[in-house]
Each structure stands twice: as structure tokens, then as C-alpha cells.
KEBALO-75197 format. One record per residue: residue in three letters; x, z negated, y of N, C-alpha, C, O, CB in turn. Coordinates in steps of 0.1 Angstrom, whole numbers, plus 5000, padded with zeros to 4 digits. Atoms other than C-alpha are relative to their C-alpha. Glycine has a CB too. Example, Ala and Ser with C-alpha at 12.3 -4.5 7.8 and 13.67 -1.06 7.14 Angstrom:
BEGIN
Ala500950004988512349224955500950005012501949935012499049885000/Ser499150004989513749294989499249925011499749915022500450145005/
***
This chain:
BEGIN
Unk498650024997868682645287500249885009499249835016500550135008/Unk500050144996870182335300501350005003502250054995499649894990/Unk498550034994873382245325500949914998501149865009500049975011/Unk499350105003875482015313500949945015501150015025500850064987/Unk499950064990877181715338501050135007500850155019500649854998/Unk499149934991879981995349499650145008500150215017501250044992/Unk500849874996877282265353500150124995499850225002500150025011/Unk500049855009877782535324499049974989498849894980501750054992/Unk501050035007874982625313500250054987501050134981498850045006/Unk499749955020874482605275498550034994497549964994500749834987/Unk501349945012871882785255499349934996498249915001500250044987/Unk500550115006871282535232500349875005501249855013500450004987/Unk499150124995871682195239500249924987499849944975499349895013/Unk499050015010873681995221498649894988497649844992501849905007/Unk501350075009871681825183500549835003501549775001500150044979/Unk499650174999871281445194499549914992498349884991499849955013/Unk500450075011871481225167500849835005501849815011500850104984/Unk499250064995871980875169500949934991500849934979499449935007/Unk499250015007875180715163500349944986501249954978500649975006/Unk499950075015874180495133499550064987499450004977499349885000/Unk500549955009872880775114500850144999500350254994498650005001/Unk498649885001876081035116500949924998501249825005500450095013/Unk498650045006878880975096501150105002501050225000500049984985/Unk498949934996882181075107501150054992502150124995500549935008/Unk498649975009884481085076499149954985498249864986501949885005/Unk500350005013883481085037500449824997501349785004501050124991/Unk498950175012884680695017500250084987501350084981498649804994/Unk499949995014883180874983500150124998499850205007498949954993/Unk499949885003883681184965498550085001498550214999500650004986/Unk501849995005879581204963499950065015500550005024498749834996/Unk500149964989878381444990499449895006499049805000499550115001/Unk501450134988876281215019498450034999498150135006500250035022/Unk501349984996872681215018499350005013498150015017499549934993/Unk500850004979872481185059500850155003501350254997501049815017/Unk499149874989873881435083501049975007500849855011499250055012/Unk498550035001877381415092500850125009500750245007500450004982/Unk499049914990879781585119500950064985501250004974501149885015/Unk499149985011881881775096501549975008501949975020499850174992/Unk499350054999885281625086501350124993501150234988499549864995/Unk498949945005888981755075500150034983500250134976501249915005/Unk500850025016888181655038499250044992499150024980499649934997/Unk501349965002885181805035500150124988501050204988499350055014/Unk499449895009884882025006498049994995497349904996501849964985/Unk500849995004881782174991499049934986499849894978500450075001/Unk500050075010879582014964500050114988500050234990499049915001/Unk499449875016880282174923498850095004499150215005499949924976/Unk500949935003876782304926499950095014498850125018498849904995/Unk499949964991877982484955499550145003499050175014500949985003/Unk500449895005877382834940498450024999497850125004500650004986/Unk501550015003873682754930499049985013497950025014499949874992/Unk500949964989872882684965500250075004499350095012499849965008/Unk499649804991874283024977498750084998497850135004501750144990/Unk501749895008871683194953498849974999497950034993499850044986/Unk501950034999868582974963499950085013498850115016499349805004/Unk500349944983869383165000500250184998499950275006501549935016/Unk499849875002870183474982501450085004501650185011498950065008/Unk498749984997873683504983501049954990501749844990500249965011/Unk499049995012875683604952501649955000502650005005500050154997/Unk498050014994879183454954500349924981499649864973500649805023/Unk499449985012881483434924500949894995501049854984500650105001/Unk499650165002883383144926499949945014499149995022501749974993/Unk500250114988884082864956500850065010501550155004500449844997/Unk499249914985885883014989501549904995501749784991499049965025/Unk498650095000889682964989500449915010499649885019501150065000/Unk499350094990891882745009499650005012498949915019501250015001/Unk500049894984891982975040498749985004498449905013500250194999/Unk501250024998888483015039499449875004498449845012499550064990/Unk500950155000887582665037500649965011499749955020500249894986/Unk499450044990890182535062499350085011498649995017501550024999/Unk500449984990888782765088498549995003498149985014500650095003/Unk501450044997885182725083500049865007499449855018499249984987/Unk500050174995886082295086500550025014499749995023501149894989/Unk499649994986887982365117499650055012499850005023500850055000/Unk501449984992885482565133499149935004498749945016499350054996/Unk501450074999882682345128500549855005499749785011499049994984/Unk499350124993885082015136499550015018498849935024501850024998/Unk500650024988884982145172498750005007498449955019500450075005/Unk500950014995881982185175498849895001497849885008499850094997/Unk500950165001880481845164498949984999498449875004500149925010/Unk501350025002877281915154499949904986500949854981499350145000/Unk500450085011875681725125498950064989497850094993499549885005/Unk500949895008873981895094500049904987500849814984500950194997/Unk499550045015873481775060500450084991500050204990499249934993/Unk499149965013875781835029499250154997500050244996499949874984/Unk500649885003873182135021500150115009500250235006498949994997/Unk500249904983872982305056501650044996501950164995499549895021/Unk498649944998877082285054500150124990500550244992501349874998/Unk499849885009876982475022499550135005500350225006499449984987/Unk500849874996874382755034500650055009500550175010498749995005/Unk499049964991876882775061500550094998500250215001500949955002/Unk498849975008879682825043499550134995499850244999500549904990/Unk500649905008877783025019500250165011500950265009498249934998/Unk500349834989876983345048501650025007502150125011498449965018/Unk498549984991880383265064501050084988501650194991500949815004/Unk499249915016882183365025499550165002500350265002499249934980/Unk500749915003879183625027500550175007500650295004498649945005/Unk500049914984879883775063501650034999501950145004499749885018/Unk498749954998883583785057500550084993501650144995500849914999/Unk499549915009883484005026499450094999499550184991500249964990/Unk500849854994880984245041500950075006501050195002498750005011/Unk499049944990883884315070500850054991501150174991500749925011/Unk498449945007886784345046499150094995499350205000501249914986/Unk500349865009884584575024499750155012499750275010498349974988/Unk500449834990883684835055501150025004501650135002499050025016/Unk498549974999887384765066500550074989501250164993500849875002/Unk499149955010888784885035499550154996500450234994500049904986/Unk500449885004886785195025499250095009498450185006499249974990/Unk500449954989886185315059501150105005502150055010499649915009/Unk498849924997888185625065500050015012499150005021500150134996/Unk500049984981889985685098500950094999501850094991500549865014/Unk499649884994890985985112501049985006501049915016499250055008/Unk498449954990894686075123499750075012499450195015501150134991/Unk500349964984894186045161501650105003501750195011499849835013/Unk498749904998897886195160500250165001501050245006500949974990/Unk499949835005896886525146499750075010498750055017499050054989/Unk501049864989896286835169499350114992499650184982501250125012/Unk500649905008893587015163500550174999501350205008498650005005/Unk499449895003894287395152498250094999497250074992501349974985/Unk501549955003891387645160500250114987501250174982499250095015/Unk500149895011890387875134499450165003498150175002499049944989/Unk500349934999889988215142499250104989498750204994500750015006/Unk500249945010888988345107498250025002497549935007500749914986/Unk501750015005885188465101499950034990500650124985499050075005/Unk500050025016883888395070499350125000499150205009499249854992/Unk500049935005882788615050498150035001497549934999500849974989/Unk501749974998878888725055499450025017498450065022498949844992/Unk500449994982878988705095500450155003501150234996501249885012/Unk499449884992879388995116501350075004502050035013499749985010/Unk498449955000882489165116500949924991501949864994500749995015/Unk498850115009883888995088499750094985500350064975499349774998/
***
């Protein structure tokens, strides 16, 4: 762990790369072969699918809009530097992680806290005095 100049300490410290070998914004459609702060533009490469399932992670087509906008906007602030493959594997667990939650959200029953319980006085049938 390490203090940074204002004195909060940070876990990690930050990846220091130097500036002539981090690119800040795309020119070509061709992902980058360096490592690269991610940018607003940024979009996965076609074979984006194929790297999901070298890490073991089935995905069906490419994440939508939503998805993508807030992955990029996330990782904007935070200004690290990865290359084009690392961003995918990201992405990849981030699609992964988001459609584990909806699926326990959705088929996870919940209980009517409203209800009052009601005792049962009945005894079944084979007990004592029944």
C-alpha cells in the first residue's frame, strides 16, 4: 500500500507507463497493438466473442449500447492502460457479471413482508389427539 501526495492511501498504485507508449484516442478502426487508456470510441474488436471463450465465458452476441457506454465510462475514470485484449476480457466478465445478477434478480422469490402470519391450530392427522 502506497500514500499518494494528499495522503489516501491506495491499495494498488497506480500502472505507470510511459507517456510515449500509451495512446489516448484511436486514428484507425484496427484495434492498437500497445496499451492504451481507454477512450469514448472504443468499441470491441469482431473477434470479440472468441476471446470471451478462450477465458471461458459463453456470450452470445456483443454487449449493447448501455452496456458498452458504461463499461467505457468506468474505465475512462480510472485511466489505467491495458491492451485491446485485456479491455475485451474485461468487458467480457463485466457482460458475464451483469447477467448472473439479473438472472438471481429475476427468479428469486420474495416473500410478502406485508402479510401477517396466521397460526395454525389444526393437528394433522397421525399426532396425538388428532
Amino acid at each position: 500500500m502506497q500514500r499518494n501526495a494528499t495522503g489516501v492511501t491506495q491499495r494498488y498504485a497506480p500502472q505507470q507507463i510511459p507517456p510515449a507508449q500509451v495512446s489516448h484516442s484511436a486514428t484507425t478502426s484496427e484495434p492498437p497493438e500497445h496499451k492504451f487508456v481507454m477512450f469514448d470510441e472504443w468499441q470491441p474488436s469482431p473477434a470479440f466473442i472468441e476471446t470471451a471463450s478462450r477465458i471461458g465465458i459463453k456470450i452470445s452476441c456483443h454487449p449493447d449500447r448501455l452496456q458498452l457506454a458504461d463499461f467505457v465510462h468506468y474505465w475512462m475514470a480510472e485511466n489505467v492502460a491495458h491492451y485491446q485484449s485485456q479491455w475485451e476480457m474485461k468487458l467480457a466478465r463485466y457482460v458475464e457479471k451483469g447477467r448472473r445478477q439479473l438472472a438471481s434478480k429475476r427468479f428469486r422469490e420474495r416473500r410478502d413482508f406485508t402479510l401477517v402470519a396466521e397460526m395454525d391450530y389444526s393437528i394433522p392427522k397421525g399426532f396425538r389427539g388428532g
